[in-house]
N, C-alpha and C positions, 0 to 999 in steps of 0.2 A: 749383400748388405755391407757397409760401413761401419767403423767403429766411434768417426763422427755423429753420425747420424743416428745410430742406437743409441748413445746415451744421453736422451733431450733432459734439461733440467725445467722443462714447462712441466707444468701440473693441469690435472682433470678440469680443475675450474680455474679460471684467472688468479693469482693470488696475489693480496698487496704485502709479501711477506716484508715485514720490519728489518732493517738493518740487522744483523746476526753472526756471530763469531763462526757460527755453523754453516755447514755448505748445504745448499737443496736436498742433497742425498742425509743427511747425519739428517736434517730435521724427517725426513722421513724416518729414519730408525726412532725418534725418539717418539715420534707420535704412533706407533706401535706400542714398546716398551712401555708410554703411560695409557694407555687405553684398556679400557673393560674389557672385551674380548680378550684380549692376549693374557687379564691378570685371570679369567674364568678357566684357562686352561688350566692350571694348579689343580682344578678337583675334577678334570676330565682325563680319563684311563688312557696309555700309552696300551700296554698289553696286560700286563699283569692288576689287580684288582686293588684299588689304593690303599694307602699303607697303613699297616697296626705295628706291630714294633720294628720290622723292617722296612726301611725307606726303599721303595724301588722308584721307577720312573716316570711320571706323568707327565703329559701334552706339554707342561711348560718348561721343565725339568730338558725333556725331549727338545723342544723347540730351540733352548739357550744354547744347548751344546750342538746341536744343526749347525744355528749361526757362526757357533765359534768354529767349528770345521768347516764352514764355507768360507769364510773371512781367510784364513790359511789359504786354503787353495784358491782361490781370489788374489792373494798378496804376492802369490808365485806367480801367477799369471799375468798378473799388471807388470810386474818386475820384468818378464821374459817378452810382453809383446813391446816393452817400452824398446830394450835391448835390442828386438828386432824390427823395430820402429822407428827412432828415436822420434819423428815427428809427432810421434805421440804424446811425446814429454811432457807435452802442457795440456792436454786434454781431459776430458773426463774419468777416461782410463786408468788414472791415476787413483778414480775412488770406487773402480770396481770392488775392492774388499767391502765397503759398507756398502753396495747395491745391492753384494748379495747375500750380507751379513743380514739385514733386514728383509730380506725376500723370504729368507730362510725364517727367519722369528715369526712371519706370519704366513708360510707356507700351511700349515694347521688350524688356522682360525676359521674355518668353514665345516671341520672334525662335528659332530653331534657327537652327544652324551653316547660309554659306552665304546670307543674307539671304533674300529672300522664295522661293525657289526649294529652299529646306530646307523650306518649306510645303509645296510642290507635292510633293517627295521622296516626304516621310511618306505624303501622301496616298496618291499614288502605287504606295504599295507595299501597302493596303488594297484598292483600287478597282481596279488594274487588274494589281497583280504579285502576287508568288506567299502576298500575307495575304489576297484574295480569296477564299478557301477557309475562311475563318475567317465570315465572314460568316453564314451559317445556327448559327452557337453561339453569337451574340452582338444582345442585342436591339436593336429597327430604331432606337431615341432612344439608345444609346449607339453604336452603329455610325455614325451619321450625324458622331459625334466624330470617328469615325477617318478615315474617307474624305474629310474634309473637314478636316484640322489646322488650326486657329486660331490663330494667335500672340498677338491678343488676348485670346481666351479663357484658352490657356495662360499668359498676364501676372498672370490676375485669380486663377486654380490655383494660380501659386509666390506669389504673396503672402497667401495666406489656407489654403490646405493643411496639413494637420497630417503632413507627413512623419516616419517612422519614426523616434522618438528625438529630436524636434524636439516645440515645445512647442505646444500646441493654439490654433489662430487664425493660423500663421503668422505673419508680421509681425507681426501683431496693429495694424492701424492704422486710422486711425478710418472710420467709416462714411464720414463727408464727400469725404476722400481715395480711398477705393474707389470709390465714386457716380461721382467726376468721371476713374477711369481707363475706366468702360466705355462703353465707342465704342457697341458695339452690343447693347443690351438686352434679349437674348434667348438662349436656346440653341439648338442647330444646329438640334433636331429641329421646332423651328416657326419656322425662320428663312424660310420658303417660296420667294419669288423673288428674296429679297433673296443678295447674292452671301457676304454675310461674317456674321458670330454672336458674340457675346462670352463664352459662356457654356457651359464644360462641362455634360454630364448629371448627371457627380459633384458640380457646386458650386452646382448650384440651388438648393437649399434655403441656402445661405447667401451666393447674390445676392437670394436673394428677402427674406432678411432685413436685409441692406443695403440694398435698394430701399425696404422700408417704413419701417426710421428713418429714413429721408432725407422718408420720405412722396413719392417718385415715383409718379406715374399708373400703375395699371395700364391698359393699353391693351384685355383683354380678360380678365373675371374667371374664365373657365376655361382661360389659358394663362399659362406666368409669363414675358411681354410687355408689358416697361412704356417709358415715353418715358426719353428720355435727360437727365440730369441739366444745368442748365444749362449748368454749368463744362466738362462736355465739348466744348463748341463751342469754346470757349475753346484747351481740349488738341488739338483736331485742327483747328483754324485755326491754331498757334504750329505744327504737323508739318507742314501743309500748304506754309507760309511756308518753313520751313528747309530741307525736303530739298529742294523744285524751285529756290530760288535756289543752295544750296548745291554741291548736284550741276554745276550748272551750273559753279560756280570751281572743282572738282577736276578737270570734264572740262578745260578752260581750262591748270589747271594741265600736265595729261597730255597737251598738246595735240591732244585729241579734238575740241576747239573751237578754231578762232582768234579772235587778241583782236579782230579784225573782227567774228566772230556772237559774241561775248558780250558786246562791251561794246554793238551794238547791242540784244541781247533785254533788256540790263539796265538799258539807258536808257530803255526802253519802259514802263518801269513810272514813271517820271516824267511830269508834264503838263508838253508843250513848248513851251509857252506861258509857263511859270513861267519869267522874268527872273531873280528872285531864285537858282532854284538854278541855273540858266545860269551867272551870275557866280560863283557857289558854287565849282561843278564847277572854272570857268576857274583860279580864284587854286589851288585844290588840284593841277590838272594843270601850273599852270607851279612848283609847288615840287615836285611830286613827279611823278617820270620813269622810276621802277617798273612797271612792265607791268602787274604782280601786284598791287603795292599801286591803282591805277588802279582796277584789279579789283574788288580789297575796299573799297575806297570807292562804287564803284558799288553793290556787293552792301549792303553797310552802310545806304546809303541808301533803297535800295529794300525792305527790311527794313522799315526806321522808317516810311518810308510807310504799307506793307502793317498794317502795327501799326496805326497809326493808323484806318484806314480799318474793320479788323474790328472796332476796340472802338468807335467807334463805330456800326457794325453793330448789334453787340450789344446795345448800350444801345437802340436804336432800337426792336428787336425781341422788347423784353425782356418783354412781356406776353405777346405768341404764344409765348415760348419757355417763360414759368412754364405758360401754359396749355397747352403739349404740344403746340400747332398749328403749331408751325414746321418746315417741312419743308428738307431739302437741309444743306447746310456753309453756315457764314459767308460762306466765299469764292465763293459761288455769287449773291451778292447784291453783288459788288463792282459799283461803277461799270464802266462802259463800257471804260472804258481802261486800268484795272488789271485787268477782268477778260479783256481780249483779252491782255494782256502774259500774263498766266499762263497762259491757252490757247495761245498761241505759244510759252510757253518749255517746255510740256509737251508739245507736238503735236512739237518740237525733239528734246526730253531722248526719247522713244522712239525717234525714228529714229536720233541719234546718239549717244546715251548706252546706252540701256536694252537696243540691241538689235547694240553695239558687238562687236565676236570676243571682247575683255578677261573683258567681261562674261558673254557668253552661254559663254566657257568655264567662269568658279566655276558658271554655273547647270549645267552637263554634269559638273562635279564634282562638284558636291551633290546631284545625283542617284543619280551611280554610289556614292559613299563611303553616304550615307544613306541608301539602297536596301538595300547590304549590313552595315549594320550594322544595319539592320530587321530586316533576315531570321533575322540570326543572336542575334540578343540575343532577340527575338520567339518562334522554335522553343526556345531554352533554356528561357523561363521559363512555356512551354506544355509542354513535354515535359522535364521534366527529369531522365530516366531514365538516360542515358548520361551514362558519363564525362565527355567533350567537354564536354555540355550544364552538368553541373554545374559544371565548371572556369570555364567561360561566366560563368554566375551569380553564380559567387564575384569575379569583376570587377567586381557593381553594387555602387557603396556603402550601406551598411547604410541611408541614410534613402531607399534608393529599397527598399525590403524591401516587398511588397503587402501590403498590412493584412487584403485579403479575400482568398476562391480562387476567384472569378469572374473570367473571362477578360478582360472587360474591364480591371479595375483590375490585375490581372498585366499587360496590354498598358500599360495607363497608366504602371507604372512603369520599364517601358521606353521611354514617350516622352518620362518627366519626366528621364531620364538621358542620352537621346539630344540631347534639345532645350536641357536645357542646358551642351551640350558650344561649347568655342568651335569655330572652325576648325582649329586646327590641331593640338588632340587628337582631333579627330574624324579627320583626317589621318593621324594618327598611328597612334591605335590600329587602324583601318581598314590601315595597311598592317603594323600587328604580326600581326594575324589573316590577313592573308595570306602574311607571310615575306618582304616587300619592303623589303629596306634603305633605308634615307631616306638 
């Protein structure tokens, strides 16, 4: 791969874009930033259960601070491949920070009500609850969508989907920006042992044509399997970075953690050897006597670190990565001692965070509520002969209308209604269709 050639400023559908102060890439960021999905994340759960007098973090909270630590390590990296480039000077490379500033903002917009456990939900209710039975009417490379709900996949669906009455290409945003949201470059039905997929059955053919402007590897010329664009490393090293140190300050905050194990897991990502931030640390801790702010200074810092550490990563690795030979995440190649601090603050974050009562009750809710709001939006738009059913259906908004009458895409639009509901209309409606006063 090239770095020419990875960064096309064409877009999914032709555009007559008006003269603009803005470059191809910025307008992609902004048509994120003003778009309903991205502002629906605000009342969709991160980890912890949305907020009563402690603010902690949600989907969008999550998603901004992503962006701005990929933007970081993005600005390093543009700077260092220009350095070792210079032919690069005038290229696109130059606005790598906002390809993957915005890759990052809508890395989660595919997330269902409920955080990662609205995955399992959906799933859930194909594979082993009462949409099992649907299974023999629906073929085995689309069923494997269902049984298996993506939130990746579904990211790369609402941005490029041509929903009902909506204009064709979805956002319509450029190849380069799509290239660097997909994590994983493949769809489910040849995903084999790998655990996750980025690619519905319905959007192949137009990842596969994103894959080829960009000119990604195909990995196997009878599967459409290609390597991952290089900027995603970028995108899922700034997610990697934010939620395990960030989860950590809202446990802290929720006192799930005492300031004992967190400010030692978050000084762990420092070399303690380094004088210079020793004294750093000291003159900040004797002017400031904040618990919290202590906190976010620690957190702050070990950020900047982590920053540092993967763009230069990158750059190091950056021939195995254009050649597709690179295998694992960034943060799988950290040093010794950044990479223990993150294996202890994650081997932490599951015993005390992930697998908390707080927690593990939104995941026993988003089970129950997205279980039966599968069921029942699912039977309506398969049978929709009765009464009930049709009243059912007249609740989906007209851009989730199915375009075909193949069962699959009837179920799709019920996932693309379900998945992007926040929490607490999923909540809601969920206890209207049962008769439960809120």
């Amino acid at each position: 791969m090239n770095w020419t050639q990875l960064l096309p400023t064409q877009r999914l559908t032709s555009s007559t874009d008006q003269k603009d102060i803005r470059s191809a890439f910025q307008r992609d960021y902004d048509r994120i930033i003003f778009s309903s999905p991205f502002r629906r994340l605000q009342n969709k759960t991160q980890v912890f259960p949305l907020p009563g007098s402690v603010f902690v973090h949600n989907r969008l909270t999550h998603s901004l601070e992503v962006a701005s630590v990929g933007r970081s390590i993005a600005r390093i990296v543009s700077r260092e491949l220009i350095k070792k480039m210079p032919e690069l000077a005038n290229t696109a490379v130059n606005e790598i920070d906002t390809i993957v500033s915005t890759a990052c903002l809508a890395h989660d917009l595919g997330n269902p009500p409920f955080g990662h456990s609205g995955e399992k939900a959906i799933s859930s209710y194909f594979e082993e609850g009462s949409g099992k039975i649907l299974k023999e009417q629906i073929p085995a490379n689309q069923w494997s969508d269902l049984i298996n709900f993506e939130g990746n996949a579904n990211a790369f669906r609402t941005l490029t989907h041509q929903f009902s009455g909506r204009r064709k290409g979805g956002f319509s945003l450029t190849y380069a920006t799509l290239a660097s949201l997909i994590k994983y470059p493949y769809p489910s039905f040849y995903k084999g042992d790998r655990k996750k997929y980025g690619i519905f059955n319905s959007e192949i053919s137009t990842f596969e044509v994103v894959a080829q402007n960009c000119g990604l590897i195909k990995k196997d010329q009878d599967m459409p399997v290609y390597v991952r664009h290089p900027l995603v490393y970028l995108v899922e090293a700034a997610d990697d970075i934010s939620y395990l140190i960030m989860d950590m300050e809202d446990a802290h905050k929720l006192r799930i953690l005492s300031t004992d194990q967190t400010e030692t897991m978050l000084s762990a990502f420092h070399d303690q050897e380094d004088k210079e931030f020793a004294n750093y640390k000291n003159r900040i801790y004797q002017e400031v006597t904040d618990t919290n702010e202590r906190i976010a200074f620690l957190r702050a810092t070990a950020i900047n670190r982590l920053v540092k550490a993967v763009s230069s990563l990158f750059v190091a690795h950056e021939e195995e990565i254009l050649a597709g030979e690179f295998t694992g995440s960034l943060v799988d190649y950290l040093d010794d001692d950044l990479k223990n601090a993150m294996d202890s603050s994650r081997k932490l974050s599951v015993k005390a965070i992930y697998n908390h009562p707080e927690v593990v009750k939104i995941e026993l809710t988003g089970f129950h509520v997205l279980g039966t709001l599968m069921e029942e939006f699912s039977n309506a738009v398969l049978s929709p002969g009765s009464n009930y059913h049709r009243k059912l259906q007249s609740l989906l908004p007209e851009q989730f209308t199915p375009l075909k009458a193949d069962n699959y895409t009837k179920l799709q639009s019920v996932l693309d209604f379900i998945s992007g509901m926040t929490d607490l209309y999923a909540m809601q409606l969920y206890k209207d269709l049962r008769g439960i006063e809120s």
